[in-house]
C-alpha positions in Angstrom: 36.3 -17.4 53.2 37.8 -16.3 50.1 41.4 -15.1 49.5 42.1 -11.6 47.7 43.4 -13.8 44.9 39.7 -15.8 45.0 37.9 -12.8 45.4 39.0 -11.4 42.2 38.9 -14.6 40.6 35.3 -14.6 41.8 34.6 -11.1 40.6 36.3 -12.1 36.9 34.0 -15.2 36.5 30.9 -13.2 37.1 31.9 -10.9 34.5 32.6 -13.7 31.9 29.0 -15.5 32.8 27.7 -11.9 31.7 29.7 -12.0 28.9 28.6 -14.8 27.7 24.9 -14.6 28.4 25.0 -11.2 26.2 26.8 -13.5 23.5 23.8 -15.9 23.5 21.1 -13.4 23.6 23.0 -11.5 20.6 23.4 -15.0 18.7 19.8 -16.0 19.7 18.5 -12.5 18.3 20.1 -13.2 15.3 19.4 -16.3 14.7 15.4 -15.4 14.7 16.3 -12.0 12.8 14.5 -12.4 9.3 17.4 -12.0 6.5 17.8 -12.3 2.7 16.4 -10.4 -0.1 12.8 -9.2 -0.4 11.4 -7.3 -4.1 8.4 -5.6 -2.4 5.7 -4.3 -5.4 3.8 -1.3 -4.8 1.4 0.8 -6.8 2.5 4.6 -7.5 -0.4 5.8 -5.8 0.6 4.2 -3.0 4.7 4.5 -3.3 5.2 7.7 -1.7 2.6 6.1 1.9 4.2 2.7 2.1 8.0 3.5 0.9 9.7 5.5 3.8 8.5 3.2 6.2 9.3 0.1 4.8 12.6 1.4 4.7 13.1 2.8 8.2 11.8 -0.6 9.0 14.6 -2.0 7.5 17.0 0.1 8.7 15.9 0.3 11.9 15.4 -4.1 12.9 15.8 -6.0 9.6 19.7 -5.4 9.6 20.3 -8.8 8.0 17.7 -8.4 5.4 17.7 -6.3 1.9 14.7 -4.3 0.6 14.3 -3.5 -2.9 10.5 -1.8 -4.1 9.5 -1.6 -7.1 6.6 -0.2 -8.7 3.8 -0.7 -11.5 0.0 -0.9 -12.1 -1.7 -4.1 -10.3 -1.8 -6.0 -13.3 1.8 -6.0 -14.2 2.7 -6.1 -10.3 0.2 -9.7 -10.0 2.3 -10.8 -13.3 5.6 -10.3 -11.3 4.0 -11.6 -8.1 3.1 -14.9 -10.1 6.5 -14.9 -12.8 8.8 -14.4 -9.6 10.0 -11.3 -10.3 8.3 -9.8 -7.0 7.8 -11.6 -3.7 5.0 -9.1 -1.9 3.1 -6.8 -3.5 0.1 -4.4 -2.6 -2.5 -4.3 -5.4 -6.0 -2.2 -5.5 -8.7 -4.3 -6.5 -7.1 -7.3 -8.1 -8.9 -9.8 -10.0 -9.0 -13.2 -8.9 -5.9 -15.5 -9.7 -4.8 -19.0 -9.1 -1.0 -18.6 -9.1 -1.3 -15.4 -6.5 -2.2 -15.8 -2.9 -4.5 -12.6 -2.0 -5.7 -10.8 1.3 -7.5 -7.9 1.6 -6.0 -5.4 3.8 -8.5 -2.4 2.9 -11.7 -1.0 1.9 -12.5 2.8 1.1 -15.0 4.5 -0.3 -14.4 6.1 -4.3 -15.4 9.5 -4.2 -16.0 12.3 -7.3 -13.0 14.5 -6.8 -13.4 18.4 -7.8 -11.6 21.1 -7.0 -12.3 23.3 -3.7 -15.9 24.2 -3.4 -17.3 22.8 -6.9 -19.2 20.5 -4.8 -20.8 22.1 -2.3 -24.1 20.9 -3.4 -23.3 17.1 -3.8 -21.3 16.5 -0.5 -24.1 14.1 0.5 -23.2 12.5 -2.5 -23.9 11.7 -6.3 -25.6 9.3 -8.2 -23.2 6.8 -10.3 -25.4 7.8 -13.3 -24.8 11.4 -13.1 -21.4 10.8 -13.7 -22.2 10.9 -17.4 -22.9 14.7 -16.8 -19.6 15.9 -15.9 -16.1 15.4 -17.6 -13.6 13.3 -16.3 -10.0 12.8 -15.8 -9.3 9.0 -15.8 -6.2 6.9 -15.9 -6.1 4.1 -18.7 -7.8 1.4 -19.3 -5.0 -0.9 -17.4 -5.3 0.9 -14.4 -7.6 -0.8 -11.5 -10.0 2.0 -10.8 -10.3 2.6 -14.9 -11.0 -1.3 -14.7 -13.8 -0.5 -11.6 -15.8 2.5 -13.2 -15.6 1.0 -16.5 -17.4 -2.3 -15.2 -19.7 -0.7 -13.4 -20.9 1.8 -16.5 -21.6 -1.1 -18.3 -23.8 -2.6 -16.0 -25.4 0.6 -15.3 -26.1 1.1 -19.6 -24.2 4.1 -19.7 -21.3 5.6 -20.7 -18.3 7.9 -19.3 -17.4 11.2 -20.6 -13.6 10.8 -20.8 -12.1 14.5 -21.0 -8.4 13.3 -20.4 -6.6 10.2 -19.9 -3.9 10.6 -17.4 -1.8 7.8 -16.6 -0.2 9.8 -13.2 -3.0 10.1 -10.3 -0.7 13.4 -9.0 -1.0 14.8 -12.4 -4.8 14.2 -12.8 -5.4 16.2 -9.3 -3.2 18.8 -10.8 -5.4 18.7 -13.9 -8.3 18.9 -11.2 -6.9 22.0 -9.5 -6.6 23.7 -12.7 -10.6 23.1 -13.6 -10.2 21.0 -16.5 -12.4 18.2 -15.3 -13.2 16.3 -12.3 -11.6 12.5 -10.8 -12.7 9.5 -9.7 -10.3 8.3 -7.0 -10.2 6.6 -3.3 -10.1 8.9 -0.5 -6.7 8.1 0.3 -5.4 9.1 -3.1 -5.6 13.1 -1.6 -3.4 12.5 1.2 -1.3 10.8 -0.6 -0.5 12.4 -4.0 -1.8 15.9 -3.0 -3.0 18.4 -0.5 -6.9 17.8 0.3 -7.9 21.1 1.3 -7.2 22.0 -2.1 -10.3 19.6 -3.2 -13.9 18.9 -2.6 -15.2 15.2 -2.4 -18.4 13.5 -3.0 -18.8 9.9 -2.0 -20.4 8.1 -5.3 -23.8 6.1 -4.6 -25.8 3.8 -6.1 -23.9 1.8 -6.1 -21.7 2.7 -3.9 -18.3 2.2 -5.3 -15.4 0.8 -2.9 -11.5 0.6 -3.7 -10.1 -2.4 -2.0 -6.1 -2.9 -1.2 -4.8 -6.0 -1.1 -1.6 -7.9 -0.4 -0.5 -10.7 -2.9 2.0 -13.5 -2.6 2.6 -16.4 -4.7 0.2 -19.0 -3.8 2.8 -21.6 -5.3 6.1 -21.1 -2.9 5.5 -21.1 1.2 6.7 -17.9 2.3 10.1 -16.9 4.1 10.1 -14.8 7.4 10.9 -12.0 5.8 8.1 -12.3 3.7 6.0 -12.8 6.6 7.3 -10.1 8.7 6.7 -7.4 6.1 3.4 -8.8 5.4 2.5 -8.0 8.9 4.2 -4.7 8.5 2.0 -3.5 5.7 -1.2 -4.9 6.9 0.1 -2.9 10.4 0.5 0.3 8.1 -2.7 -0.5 6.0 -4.7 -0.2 9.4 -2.8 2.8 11.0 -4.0 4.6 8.0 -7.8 3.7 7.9 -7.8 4.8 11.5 -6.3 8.2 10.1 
């Protein structure tokens, strides 16, 4: 039987014990918390749909770690990727490369992009040939999906008509919208840099002509948690948004 004095005694100890297990949770939780720096490389097409939740993510459970994003075409992004300069990067249909360790993450059809109702009679689709008949808005020749429809021309024996080069995909939709030419862009590229019911698609055929998004790391350093965590984050984002 415990005096008053042992009774509060009692009562005190229990309440250091759950001190101290919240202390060792907290230090555990910490302890397997990513942390340090990550440079995170993303397209500008793709800026504006991985950006804000990377961040939140950040803000919300990576409280240790720092995020800083930076952005460029795939080719320059691979180059930082195998240089240093970048850690992660998502690039769109990279070529192959030793120094860069590469997963795709993505595949989506490349359609013909016109404005609303300029392609009511090709929503089936359109040849890849009968590209030649319309003009298009491109980006330049650095840019991976310039790279894609200019590879595929030349095994096809034909050539483009180029109307404008635009390096800025949300400036050639503009373009678009205003009836100076038609794109050639991924699906995604509407919801992302621009408002799709504004636009009428047609998937291209023959061939059929597939963006693919990919995540690169260098294939020459083993990769840190946080490296690992926000490669699962992206791929985790990539998927949400192919279900969309």
């Amino acid at each position: 039987m415990l005096t008053d004095a042992g009774k509060r005694l009692f009562d005190h100890s229990i309440g250091i014990l759950q001190l101290m297990s919240c202390a060792r949770d907290d230090i555990e939780a910490n302890r397997n918390m990513p942390s340090g720096r990550i440079v995170v490389g993303l397209p500008p097409s793709y800026g504006r749909l991985f950006t804000l939740p990377l961040v939140q993510e950040f803000k919300d459970s990576l409280l240790k770690a720092r995020l800083s994003i930076v952005e460029g075409l795939s080719a320059h992004l691979a180059e930082w990727i195998a240089t240093g300069r970048a850690d992660l990067a998502i690039l769109v249909n990279p070529d192959p490369n030793p120094a860069l360790d590469i997963q795709p993450i993505l595949e989506e059809p490349v359609c013909l992009v016109g404005v609303a109702g300029s392609l009511e009679d090709k929503t089936g689709g359109i040849e890849f040939k009968d590209l030649t008949t319309l003009p298009l808005i491109l980006p330049e020749r650095t840019h991976a999906m310039r790279k894609l429809l200019e590879t595929q021309s030349a095994l096809a024996g034909i050539k483009l008509q180029v109307a404008w080069e635009i390096s800025s995909i949300t400036s050639i939709l503009n373009l678009v919208q205003a009836k100076h030419g038609y794109a050639v862009l991924p699906r995604s590229s509407l919801a992302v840099n621009g408002e799709p019911e504004h636009f009428s698609l047609s998937p291209i055929l023959n061939p059929m002509l597939t963006s693919t998004l990919c995540l690169a790391t260098s294939s020459s350093k083993n990769p840190t948690p946080l490296i690992l965590h926000v490669h699962r984050l992206l791929r985790a984002l990539a998927t949400s948004r192919r279900k969309t």
